[in-house]
N, C-alpha and C positions, 0 to 999 in steps of 0.2 A: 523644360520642367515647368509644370505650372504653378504659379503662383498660390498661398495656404493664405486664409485670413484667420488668424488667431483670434479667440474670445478677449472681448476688453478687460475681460479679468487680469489676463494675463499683463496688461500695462502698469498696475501697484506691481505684478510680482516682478517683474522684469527688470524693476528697477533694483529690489533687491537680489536677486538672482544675479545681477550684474554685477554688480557691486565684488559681493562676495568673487567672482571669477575674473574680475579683473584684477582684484586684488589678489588674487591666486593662491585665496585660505584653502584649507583644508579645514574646511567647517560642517558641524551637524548638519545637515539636511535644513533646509528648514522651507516654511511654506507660501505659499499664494496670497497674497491678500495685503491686507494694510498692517503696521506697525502694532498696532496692538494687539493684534491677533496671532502675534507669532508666538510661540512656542520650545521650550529646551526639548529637544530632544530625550528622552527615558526611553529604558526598558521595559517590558511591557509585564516581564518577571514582578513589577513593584505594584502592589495592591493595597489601596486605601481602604481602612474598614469601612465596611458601609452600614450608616446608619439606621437605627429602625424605623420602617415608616411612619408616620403620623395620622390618625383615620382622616381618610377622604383626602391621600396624596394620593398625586397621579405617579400608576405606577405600571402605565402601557408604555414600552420600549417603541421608541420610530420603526418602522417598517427597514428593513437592510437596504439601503443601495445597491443601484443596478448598471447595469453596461459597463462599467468600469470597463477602461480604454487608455490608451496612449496617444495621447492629443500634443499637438506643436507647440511647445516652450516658446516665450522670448528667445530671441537670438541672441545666443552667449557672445561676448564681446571675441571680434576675430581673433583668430590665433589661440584662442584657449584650448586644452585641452584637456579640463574638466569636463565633467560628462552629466548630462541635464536629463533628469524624465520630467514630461510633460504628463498631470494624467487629468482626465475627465470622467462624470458618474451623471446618473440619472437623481434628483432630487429624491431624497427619503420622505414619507410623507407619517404624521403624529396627531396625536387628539389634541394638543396645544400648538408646538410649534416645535421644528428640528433647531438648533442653537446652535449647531457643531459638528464637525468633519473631522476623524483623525484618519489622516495615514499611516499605516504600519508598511514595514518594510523587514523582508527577511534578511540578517546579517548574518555572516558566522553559524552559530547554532542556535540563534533564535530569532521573534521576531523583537523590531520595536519602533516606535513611535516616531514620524521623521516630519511630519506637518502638521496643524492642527489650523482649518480656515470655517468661515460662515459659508462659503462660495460653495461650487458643484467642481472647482477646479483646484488645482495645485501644481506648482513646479516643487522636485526636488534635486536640488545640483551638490558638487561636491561629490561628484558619482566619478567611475573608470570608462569611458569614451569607451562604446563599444560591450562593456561588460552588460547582460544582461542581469538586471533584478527585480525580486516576485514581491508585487503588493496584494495588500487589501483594504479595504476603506469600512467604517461602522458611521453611524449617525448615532448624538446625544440629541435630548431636547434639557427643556432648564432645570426639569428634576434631578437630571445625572442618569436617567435609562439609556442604557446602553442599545443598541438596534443590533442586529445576530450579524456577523464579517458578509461583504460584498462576494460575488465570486475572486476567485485571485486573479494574478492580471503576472504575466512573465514579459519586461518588454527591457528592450538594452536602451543602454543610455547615449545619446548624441550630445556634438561638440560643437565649437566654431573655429577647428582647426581647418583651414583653407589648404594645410600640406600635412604628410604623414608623419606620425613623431615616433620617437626611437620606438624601437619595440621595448617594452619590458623583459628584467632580466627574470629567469625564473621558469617554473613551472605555471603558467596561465590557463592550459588544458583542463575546461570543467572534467567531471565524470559525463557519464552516459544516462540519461535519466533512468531510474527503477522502471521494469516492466513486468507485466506479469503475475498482477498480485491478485492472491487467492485469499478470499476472507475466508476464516475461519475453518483454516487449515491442520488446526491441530484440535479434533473435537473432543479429548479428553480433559481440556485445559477450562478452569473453570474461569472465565470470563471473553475476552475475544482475545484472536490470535490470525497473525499475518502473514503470508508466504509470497515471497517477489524473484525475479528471476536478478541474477548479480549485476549490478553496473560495470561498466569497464572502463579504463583509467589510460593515459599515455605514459602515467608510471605505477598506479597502483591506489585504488579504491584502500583508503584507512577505516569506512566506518558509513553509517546512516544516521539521520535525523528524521523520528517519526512525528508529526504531527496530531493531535484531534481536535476538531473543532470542540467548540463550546459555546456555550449561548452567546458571548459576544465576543470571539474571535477563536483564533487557533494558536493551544497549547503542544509547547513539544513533552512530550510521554515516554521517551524513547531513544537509548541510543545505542540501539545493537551495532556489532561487528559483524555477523553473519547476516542471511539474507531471512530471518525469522525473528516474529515479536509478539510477545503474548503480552496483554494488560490484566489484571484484578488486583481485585474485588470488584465487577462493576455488576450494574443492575441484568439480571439473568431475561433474557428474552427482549430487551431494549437495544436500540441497533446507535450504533458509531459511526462518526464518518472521519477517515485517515488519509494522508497524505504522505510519502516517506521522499527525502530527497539524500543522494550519495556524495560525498564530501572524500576528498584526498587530505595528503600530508601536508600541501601547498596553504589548504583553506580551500579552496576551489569547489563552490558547490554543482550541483548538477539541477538541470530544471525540473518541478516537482515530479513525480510519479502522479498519475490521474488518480480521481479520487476512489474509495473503496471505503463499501458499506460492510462492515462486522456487526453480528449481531451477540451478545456476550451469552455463553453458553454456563448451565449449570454443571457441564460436567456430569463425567460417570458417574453415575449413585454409587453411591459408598460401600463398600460389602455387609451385607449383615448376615453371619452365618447362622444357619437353622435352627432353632430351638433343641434345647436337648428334652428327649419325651422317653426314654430310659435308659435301665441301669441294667448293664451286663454283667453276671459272674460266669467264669468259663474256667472249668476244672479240665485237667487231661491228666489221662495215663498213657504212657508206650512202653511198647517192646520192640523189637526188634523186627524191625517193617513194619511196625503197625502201632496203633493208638486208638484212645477211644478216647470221644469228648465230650465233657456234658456242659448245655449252655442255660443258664436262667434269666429269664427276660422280665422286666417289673417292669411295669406303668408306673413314672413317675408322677404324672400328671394326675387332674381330675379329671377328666374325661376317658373315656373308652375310647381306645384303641380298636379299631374294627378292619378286618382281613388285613392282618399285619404281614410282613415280609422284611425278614431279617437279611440285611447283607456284610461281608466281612471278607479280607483276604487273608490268606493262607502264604505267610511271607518265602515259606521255600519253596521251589519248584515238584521237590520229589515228595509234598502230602497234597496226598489225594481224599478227597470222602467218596468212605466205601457205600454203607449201607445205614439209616438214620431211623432216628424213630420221633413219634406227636408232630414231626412236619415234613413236606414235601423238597427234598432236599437235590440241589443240582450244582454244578462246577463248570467253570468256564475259565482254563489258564489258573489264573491264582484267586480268582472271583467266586464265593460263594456267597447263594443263595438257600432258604431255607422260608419256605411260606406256608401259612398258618394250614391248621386240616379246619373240616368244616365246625367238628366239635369244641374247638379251642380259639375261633376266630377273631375271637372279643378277651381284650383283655383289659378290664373294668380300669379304673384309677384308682392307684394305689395296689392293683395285684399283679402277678405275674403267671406264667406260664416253663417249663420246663421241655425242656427239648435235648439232644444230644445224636453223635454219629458215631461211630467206627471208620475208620481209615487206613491207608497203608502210607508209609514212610522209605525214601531212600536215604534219608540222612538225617539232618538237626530234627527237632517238633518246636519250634517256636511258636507262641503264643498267636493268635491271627489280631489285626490290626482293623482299625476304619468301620467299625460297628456300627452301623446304623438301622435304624427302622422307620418303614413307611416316609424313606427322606429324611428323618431327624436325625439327630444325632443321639448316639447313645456315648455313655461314660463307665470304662470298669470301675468293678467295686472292687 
């Protein structure tokens, strides 16, 4: 095996990386660099207000760091079997100066804060030997601009155990990572919405954690049970970028799902039903198989009505229209129609026109239903 040459960074961290693991804490993360530069560990859930600019602050964010990678740690003191990432990034670059490097790390259901150094490098120990866990890295400069999350980085943690140590007791079997995700899969949903194929479990997937980024890092949004997630209210036609990762009853995460662009949708337009543009009165008489019906049609409106066509159904199957008069009158099943003659075509605003049929009946004469004209709605009087 050939021989690594570690960055001299790595010699301040090493010391305290050591320390920590030989003493065999079970301590926050913490970072690369010299003494004063370390950092408590937070959440990432905790937001400071931020104050209003002042004219002529500087208010350009450092550019994101890049390559983020799993670089060789100091050697953890033998026999340990705490578990060390090593990582490395490409330098951010700023209109003043970058000031600052925080590590995030994803725990649990979220992310948070596990190093904070000036350097390009950082060790985080106090980790599970072997367990795999997903970072990301931002740049500050002195103002406090935040630079948009690195890509993420999924890498497991190593030891300096020289021999194998007990297995843990327990469920340790991550999930299977999400596959399969379809942006914007439900396009009636007004904003974006997610569809991924199920993870699978050595005992049984309890749930997901969905991610979205955001201008400097990545917020969880989400924490479906099924394999479906819709977000709003968000900005219609502006696109998201998401990550979802599958979690058991153990705690046991799974490695992210790749990433998926949703774009947030306005959704179905809303219904607006047709204007009402008249007013129907309909008389009838029957007898015995038969009826006669008279219909009066008014423009409610101001405008003229021009080659009207009145439609209506006929709610029983056994009336029929026989024979009509003032309009062209036809049936289809329970569908009648009744369309203007040429002499009556226009019917002004505020007048109406007069129409009616004769028909035959097997049974009830109920009233006909769904009046409309030229597509509007009509309303009885």
């Amino acid at each position: 095996m050939s021989k690594v040459s570690w960055p001299v960074a790595w010699a301040a961290a090493g010391a305290v990386a050591a320390a920590l693991l030989g003493a065999n804490l079970v301590a926050p993360p913490v970072l690369a660099g010299s003494a004063p530069e370390l950092r408590a560990a937070r959440a990432m859930t905790t937001v400071s207000p931020t104050p209003s600019p002042s004219p002529g602050a500087d208010l350009t964010p450092p550019t994101a760091p890049e390559d983020l990678r799993a670089c060789p740690p100091p050697p953890p003191p033998s026999g340990s079997f705490q578990g060390v990432v090593g990582l490395c990034w490409t330098a951010s670059s700023d209109d003043t100066a970058v000031t600052e490097y925080k590590v995030i790390m994803l725990k649990g259901d979220n992310f948070f804060e596990v190093a904070s150094t000036s350097r390009t490098t950082a060790v985080v120990p106090g980790l599970v030997d072997g367990r795999t866990y997903t970072f990301y890295v931002v740049a500050k400069d002195a103002a406090g601009n935040t630079s948009r999350p690195s890509a993420l980085l999924s890498t497991p943690a190593i030891s300096g155990a020289n021999v194998t140590p007990t297995p843990p007791t327990g469920d340790t079997t991550p999930p299977s990572r999400p596959a399969g995700l379809q942006p914007n899969c439900l396009p009636d949903f007004k904003g974006t919405s997610l569809c991924w194929t199920a993870s699978t479990d050595d005992v049984g997937v309890t749930g997901y954690n969905v991610f979205r980024r955001t201008g400097t890092g990545w917020m969880r949004v989400g924490m479906p049970i099924g394999t479906h997630f819709t977000e709003g209210p968000l900005v219609t036609g502006q696109s998201y970028v998401y990550f979802i990762v599958a979690k058991d009853a153990a705690g046991n995460l799974s490695l992210p799902s790749d990433l998926v662009t949703a774009t947030a949708s306005g959704g179905y337009p809303s219904y607006s039903p047709p204007p009402v543009t008249c007013e129907i009165e309909y008389t009838a008489w029957s007898w015995t198989g038969g009826f006669s019906a008279s219909v009066k049609i008014t423009n409610v409106g101001q405008a003229p009505i021009n080659d009207w066509t009145l439609r209506f159904v006929l709610p029983d199957a056994g009336q029929q229209v026989g024979t009509g008069w003032s309009a062209a009158w036809s049936q289809s099943g329970k569908d009648v129609t009744a369309a203007a003659m040429p002499w009556n075509s226009v019917i002004q605003g505020g007048g109406s026109v007069q129409i009616g049929f004769n028909g035959t009946l097997t049974g009830a004469n109920p009233d006909p239903t769904g009046f409309r004209l030229n597509g509007g709605s009509c309303v009885r009087r």
